[in-house]
PDB file of N, CA, C and O in Angstrom:
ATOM      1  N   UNK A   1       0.843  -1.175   0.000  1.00  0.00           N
ATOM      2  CA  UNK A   1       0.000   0.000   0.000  1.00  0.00           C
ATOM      3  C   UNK A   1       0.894   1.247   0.000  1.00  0.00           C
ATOM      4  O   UNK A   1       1.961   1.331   0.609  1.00  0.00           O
ATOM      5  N   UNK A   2       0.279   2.303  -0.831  1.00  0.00           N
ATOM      6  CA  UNK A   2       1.131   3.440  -1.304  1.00  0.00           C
ATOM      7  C   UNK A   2       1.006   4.479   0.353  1.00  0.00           C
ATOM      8  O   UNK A   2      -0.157   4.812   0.580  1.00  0.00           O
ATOM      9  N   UNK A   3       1.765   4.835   1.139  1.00  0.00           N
ATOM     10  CA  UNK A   3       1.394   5.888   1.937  1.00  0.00           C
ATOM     11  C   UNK A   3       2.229   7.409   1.688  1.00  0.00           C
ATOM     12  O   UNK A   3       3.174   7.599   0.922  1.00  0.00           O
ATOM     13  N   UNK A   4       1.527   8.442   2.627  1.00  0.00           N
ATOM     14  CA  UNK A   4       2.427   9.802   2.483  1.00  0.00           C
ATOM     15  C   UNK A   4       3.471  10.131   3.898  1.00  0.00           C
ATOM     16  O   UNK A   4       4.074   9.227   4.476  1.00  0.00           O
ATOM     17  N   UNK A   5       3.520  11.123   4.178  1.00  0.00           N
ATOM     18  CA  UNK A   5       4.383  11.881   4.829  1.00  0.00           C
ATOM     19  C   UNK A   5       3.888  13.245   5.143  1.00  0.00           C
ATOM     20  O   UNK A   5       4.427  13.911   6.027  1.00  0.00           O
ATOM     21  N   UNK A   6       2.788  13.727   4.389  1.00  0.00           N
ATOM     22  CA  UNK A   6       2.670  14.981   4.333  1.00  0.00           C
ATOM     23  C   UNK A   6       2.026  15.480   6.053  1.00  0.00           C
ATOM     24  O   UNK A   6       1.904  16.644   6.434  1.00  0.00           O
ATOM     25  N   UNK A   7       1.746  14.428   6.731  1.00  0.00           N
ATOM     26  CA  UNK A   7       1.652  15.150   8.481  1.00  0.00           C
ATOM     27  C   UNK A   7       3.357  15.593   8.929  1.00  0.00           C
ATOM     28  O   UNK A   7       3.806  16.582   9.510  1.00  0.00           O
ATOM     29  N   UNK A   8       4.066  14.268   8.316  1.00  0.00           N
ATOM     30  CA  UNK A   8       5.288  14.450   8.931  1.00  0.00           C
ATOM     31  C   UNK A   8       6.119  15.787   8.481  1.00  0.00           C
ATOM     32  O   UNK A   8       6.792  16.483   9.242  1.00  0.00           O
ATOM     33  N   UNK A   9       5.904  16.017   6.927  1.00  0.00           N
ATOM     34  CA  UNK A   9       5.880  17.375   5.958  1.00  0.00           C
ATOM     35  C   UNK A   9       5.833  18.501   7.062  1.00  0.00           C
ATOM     36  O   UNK A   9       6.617  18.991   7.874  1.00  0.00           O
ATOM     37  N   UNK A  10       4.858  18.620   6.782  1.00  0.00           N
ATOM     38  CA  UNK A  10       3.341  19.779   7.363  1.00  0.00           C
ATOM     39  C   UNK A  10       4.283  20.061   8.958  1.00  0.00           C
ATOM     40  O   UNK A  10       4.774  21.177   9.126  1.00  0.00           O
ATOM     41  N   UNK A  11       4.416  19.259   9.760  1.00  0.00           N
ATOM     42  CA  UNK A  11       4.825  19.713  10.944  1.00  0.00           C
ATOM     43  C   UNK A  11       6.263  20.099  10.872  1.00  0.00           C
ATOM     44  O   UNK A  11       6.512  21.215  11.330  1.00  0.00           O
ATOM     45  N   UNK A  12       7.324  19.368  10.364  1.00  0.00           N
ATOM     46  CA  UNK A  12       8.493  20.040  10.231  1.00  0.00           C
ATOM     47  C   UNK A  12       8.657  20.642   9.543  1.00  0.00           C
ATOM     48  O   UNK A  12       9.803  20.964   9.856  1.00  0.00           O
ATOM     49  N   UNK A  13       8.415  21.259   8.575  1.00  0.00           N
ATOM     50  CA  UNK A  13       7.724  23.122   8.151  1.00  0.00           C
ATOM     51  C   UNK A  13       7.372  24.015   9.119  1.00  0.00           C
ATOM     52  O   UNK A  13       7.912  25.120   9.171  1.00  0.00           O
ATOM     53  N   UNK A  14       6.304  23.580  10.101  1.00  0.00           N
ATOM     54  CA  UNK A  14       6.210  24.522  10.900  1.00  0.00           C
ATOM     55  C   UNK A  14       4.650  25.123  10.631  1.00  0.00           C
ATOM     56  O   UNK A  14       4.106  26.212  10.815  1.00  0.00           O
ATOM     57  N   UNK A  15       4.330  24.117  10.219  1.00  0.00           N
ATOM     58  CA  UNK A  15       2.621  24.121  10.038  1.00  0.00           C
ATOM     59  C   UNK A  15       1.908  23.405  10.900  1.00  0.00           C
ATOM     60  O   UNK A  15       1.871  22.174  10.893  1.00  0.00           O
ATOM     61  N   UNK A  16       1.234  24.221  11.779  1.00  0.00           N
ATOM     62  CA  UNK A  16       0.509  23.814  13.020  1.00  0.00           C
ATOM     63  C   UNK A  16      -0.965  23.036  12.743  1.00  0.00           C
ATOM     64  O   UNK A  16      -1.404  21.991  13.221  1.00  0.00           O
ATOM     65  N   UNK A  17      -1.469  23.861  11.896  1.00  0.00           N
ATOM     66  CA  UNK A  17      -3.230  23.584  11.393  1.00  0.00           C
ATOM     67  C   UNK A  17      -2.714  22.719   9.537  1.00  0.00           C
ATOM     68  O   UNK A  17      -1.820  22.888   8.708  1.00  0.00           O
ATOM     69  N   UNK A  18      -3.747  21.949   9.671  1.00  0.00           N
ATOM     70  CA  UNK A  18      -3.739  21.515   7.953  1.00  0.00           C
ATOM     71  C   UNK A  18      -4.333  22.444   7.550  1.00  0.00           C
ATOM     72  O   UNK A  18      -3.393  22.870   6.880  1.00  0.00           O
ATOM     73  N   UNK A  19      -5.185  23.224   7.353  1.00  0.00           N
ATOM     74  CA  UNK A  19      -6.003  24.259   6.494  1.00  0.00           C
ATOM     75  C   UNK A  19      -4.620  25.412   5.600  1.00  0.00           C
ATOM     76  O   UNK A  19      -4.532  25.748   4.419  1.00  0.00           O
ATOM     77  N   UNK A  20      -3.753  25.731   6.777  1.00  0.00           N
ATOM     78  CA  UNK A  20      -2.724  26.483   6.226  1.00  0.00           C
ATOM     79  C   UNK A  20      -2.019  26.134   5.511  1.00  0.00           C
ATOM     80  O   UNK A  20      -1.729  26.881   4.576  1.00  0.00           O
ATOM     81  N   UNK A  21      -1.473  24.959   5.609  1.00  0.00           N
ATOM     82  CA  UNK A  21      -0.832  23.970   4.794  1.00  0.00           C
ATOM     83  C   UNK A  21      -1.298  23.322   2.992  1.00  0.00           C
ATOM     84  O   UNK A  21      -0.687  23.152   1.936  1.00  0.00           O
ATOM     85  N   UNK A  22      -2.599  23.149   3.450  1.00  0.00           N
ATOM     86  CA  UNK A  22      -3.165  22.624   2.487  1.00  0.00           C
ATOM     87  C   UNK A  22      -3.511  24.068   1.740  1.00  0.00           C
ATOM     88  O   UNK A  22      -4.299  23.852   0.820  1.00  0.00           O
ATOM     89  N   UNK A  23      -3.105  25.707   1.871  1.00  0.00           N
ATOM     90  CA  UNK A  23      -3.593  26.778   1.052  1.00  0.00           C
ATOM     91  C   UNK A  23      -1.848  26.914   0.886  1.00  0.00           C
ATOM     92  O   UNK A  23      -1.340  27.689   0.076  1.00  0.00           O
ATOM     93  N   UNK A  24      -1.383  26.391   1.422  1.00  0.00           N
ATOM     94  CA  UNK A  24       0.366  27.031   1.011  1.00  0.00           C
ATOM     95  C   UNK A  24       0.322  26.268  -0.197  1.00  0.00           C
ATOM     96  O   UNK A  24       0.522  26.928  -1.217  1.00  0.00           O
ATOM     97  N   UNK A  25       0.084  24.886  -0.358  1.00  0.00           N
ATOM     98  CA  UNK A  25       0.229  23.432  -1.774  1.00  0.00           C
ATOM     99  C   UNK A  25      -1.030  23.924  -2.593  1.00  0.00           C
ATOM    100  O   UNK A  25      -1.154  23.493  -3.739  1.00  0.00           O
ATOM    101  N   UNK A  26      -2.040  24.860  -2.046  1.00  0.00           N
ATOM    102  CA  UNK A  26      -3.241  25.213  -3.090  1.00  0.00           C
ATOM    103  C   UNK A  26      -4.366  23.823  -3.430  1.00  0.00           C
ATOM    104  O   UNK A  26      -4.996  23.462  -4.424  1.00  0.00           O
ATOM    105  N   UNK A  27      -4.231  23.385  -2.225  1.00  0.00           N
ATOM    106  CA  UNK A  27      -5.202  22.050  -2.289  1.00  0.00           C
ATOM    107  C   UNK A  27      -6.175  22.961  -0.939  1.00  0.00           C
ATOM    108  O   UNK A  27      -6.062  23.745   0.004  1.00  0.00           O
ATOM    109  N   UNK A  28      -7.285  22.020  -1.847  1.00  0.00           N
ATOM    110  CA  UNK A  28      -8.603  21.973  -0.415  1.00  0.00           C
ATOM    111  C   UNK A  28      -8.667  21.567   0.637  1.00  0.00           C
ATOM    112  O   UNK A  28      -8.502  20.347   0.665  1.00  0.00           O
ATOM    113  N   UNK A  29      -8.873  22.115   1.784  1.00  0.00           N
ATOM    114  CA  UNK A  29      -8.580  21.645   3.317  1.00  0.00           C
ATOM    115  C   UNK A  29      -9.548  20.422   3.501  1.00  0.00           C
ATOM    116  O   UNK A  29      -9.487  19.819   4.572  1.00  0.00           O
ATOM    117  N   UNK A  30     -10.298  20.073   2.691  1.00  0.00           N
ATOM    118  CA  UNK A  30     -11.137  19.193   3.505  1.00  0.00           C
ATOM    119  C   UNK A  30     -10.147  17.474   2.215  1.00  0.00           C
ATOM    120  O   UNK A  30     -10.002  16.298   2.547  1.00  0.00           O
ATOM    121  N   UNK A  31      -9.846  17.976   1.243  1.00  0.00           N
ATOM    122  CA  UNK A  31      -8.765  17.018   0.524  1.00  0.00           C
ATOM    123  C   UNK A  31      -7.685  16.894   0.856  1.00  0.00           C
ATOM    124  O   UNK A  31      -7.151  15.785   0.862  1.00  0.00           O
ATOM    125  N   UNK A  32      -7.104  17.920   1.200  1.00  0.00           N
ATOM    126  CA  UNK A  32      -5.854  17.621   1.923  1.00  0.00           C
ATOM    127  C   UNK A  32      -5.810  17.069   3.341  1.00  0.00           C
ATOM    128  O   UNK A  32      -4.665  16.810   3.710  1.00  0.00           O
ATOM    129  N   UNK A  33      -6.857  16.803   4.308  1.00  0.00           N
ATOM    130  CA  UNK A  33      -6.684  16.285   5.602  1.00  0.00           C
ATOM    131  C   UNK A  33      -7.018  14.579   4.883  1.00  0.00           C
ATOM    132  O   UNK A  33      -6.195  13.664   4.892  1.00  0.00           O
ATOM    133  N   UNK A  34      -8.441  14.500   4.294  1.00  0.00           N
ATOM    134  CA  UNK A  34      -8.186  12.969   3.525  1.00  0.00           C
ATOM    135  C   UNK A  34      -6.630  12.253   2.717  1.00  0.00           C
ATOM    136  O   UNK A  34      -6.294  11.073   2.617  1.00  0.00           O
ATOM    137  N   UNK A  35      -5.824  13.706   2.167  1.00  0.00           N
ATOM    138  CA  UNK A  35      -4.698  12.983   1.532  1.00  0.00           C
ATOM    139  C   UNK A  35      -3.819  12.691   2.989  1.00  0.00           C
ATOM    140  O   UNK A  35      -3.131  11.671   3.037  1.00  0.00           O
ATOM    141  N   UNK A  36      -3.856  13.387   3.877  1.00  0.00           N
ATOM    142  CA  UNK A  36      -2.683  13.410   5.126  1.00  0.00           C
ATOM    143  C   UNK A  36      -2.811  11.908   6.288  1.00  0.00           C
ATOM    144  O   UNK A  36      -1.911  11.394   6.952  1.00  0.00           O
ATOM    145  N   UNK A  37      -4.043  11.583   6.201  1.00  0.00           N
ATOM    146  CA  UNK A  37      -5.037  10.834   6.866  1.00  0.00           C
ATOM    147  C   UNK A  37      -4.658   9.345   6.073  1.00  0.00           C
ATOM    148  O   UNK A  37      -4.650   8.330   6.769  1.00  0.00           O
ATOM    149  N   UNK A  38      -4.381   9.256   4.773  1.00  0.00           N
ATOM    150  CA  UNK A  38      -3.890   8.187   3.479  1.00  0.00           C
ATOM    151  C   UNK A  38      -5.585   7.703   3.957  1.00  0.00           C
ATOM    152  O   UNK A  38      -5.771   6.722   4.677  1.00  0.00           O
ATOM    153  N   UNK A  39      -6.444   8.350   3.559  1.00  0.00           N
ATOM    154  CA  UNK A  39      -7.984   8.027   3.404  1.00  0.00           C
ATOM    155  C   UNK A  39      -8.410   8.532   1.877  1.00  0.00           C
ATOM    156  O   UNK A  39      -9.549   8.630   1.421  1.00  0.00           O
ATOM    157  N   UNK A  40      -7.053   8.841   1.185  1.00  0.00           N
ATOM    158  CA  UNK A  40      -7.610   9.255  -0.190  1.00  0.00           C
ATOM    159  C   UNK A  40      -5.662   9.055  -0.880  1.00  0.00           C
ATOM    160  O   UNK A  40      -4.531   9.213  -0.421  1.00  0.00           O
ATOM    161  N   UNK A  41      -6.282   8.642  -2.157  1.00  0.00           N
ATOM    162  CA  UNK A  41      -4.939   8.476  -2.580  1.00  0.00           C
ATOM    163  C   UNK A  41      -4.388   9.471  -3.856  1.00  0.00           C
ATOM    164  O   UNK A  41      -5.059   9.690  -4.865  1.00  0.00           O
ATOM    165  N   UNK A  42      -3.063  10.010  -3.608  1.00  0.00           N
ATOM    166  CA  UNK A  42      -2.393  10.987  -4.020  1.00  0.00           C
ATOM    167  C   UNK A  42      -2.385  10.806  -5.301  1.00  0.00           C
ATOM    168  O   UNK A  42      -1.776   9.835  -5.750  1.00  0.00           O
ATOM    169  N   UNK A  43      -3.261  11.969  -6.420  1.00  0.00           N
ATOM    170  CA  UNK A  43      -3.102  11.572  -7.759  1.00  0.00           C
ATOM    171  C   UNK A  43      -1.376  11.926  -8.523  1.00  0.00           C
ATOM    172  O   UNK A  43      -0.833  12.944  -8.095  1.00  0.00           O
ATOM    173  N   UNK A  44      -0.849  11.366  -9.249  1.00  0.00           N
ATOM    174  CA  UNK A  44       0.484  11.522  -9.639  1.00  0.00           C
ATOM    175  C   UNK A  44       0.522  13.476  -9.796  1.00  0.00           C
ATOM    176  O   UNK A  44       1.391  14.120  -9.208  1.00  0.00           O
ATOM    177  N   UNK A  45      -0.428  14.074 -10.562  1.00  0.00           N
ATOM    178  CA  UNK A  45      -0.490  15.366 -10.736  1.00  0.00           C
ATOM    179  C   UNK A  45       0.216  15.805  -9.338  1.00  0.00           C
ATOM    180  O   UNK A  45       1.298  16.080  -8.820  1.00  0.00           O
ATOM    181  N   UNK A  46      -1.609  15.629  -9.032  1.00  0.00           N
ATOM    182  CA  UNK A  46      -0.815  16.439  -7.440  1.00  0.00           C
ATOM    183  C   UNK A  46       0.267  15.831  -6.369  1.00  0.00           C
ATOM    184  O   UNK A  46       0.304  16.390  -5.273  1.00  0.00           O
ATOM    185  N   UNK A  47       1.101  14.791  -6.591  1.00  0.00           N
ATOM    186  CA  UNK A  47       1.383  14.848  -5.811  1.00  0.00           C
ATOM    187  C   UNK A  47       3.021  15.451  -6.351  1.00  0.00           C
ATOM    188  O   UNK A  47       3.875  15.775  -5.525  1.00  0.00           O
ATOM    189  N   UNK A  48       3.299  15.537  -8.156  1.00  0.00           N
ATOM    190  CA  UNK A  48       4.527  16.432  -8.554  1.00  0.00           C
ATOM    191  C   UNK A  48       4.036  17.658  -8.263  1.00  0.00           C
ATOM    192  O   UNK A  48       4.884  18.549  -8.289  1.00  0.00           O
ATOM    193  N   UNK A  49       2.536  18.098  -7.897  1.00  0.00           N
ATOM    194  CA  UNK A  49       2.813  19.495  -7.393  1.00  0.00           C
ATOM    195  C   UNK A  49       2.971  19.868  -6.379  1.00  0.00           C
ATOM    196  O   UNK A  49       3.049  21.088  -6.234  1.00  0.00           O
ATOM    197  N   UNK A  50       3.089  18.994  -5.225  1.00  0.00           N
ATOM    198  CA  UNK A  50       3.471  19.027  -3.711  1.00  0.00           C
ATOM    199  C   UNK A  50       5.108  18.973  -4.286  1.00  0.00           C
ATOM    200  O   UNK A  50       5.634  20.071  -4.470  1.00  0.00           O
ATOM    201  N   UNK A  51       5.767  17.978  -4.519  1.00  0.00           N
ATOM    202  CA  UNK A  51       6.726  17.948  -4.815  1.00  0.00           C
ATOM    203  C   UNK A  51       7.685  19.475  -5.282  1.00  0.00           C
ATOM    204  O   UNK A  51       8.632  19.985  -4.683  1.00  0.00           O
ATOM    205  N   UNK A  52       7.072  19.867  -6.438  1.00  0.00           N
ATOM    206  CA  UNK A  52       7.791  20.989  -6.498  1.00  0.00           C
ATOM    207  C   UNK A  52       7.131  22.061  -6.179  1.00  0.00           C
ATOM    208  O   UNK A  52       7.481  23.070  -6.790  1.00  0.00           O
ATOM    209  N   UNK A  53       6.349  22.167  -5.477  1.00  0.00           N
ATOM    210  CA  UNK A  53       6.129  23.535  -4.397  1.00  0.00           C
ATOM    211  C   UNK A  53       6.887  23.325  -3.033  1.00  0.00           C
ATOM    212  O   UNK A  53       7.084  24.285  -2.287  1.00  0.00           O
ATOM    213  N   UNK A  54       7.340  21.960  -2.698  1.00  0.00           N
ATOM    214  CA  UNK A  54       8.572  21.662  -1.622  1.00  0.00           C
ATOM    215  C   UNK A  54       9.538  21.948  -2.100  1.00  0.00           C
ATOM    216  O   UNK A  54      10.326  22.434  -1.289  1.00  0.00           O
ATOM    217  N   UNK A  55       9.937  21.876  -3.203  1.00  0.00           N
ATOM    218  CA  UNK A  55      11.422  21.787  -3.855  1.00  0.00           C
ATOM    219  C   UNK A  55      12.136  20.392  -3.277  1.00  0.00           C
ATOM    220  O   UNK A  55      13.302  20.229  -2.918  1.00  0.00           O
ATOM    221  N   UNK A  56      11.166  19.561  -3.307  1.00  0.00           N
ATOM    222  CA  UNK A  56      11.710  17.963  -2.749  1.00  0.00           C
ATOM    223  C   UNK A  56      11.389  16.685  -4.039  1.00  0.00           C
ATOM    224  O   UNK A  56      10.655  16.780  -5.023  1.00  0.00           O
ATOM    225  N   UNK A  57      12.003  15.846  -3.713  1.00  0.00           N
ATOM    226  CA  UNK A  57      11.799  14.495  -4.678  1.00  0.00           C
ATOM    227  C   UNK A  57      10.385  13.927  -4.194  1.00  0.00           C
ATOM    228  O   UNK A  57      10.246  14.140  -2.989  1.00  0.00           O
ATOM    229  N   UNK A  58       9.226  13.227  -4.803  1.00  0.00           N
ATOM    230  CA  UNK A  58       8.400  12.808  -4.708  1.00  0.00           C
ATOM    231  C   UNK A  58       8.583  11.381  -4.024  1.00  0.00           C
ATOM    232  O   UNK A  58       7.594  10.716  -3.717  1.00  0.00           O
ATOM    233  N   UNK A  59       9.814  10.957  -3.807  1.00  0.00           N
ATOM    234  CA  UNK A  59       9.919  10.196  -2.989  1.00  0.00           C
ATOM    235  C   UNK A  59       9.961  10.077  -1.546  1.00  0.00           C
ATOM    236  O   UNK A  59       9.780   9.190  -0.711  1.00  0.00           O
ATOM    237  N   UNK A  60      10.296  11.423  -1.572  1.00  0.00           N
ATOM    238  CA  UNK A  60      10.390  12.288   0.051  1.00  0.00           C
ATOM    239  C   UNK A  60       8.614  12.134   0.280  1.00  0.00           C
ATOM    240  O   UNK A  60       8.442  11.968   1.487  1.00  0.00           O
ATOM    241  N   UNK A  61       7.807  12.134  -0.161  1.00  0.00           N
ATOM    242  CA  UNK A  61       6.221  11.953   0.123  1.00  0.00           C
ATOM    243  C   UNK A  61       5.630  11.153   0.260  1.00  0.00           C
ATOM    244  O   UNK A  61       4.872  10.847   1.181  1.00  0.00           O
ATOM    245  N   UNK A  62       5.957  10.553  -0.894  1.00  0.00           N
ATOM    246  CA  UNK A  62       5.314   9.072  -0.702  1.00  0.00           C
ATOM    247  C   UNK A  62       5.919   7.854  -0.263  1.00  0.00           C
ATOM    248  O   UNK A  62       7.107   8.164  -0.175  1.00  0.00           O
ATOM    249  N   UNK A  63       5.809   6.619   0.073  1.00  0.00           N
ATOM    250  CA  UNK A  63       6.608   5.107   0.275  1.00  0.00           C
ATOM    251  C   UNK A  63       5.514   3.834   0.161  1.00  0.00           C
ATOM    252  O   UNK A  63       4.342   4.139   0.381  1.00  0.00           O
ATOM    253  N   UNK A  64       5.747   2.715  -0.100  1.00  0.00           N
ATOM    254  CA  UNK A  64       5.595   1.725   0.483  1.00  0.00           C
ATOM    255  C   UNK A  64       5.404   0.723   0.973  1.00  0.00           C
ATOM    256  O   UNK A  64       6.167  -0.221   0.768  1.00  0.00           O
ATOM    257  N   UNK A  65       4.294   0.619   1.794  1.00  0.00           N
ATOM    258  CA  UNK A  65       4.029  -0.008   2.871  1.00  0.00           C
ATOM    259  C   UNK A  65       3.411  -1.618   2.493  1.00  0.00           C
ATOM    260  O   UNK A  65       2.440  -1.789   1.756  1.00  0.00           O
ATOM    261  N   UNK A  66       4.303  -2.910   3.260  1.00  0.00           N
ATOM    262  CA  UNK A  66       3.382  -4.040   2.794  1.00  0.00           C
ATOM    263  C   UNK A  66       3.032  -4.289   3.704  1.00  0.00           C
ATOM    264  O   UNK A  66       3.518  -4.018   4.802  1.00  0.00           O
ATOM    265  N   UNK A  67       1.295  -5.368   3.236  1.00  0.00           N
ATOM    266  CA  UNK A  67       0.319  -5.401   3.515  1.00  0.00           C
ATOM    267  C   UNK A  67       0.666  -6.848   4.862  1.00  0.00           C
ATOM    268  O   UNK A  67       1.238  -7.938   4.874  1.00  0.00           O
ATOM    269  N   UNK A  68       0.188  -6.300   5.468  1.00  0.00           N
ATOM    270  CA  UNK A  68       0.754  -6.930   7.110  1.00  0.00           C
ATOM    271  C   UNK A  68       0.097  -8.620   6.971  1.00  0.00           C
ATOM    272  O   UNK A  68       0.390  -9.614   7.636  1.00  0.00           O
ATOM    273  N   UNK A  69      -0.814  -8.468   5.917  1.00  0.00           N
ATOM    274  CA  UNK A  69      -1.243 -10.168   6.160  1.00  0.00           C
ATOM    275  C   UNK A  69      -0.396 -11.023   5.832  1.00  0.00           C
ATOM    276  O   UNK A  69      -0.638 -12.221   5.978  1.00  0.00           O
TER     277      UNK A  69
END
């Protein structure tokens, strides 16, 4: 399963609230707490536009994860 980073993002930035966060990347606060939450999954678009509005590799966001069964 594909997961993010963007809580882990978001706080070492220095972003307290997701709403602020999610208007700094120009995403919707109520989409961006589903993308942060991995209750919605990161379309490739947006997630090269998180990417380079970080000035980070898209690997820095996303990873992952196998399925524990």
């Amino acid at each position: 399963m594909v997961k993010n980073r963007l809580l882990e993002i978001r706080l070492k930035l220095g972003y307290k609230k997701q709403k602020d966060f999610a208007s700094f990347l120009g995403i919707g606060n109520s989409y961006y707490s589903r993308l942060e939450n991995n209750k919605d999954k990161l379309t490739l678009d947006t997630l090269f536009s998180i990417a380079n509005k970080l000035n980070i590799n898209i690997n820095d966001i996303v990873y992952y994860e196998e399925d524990p069964q």
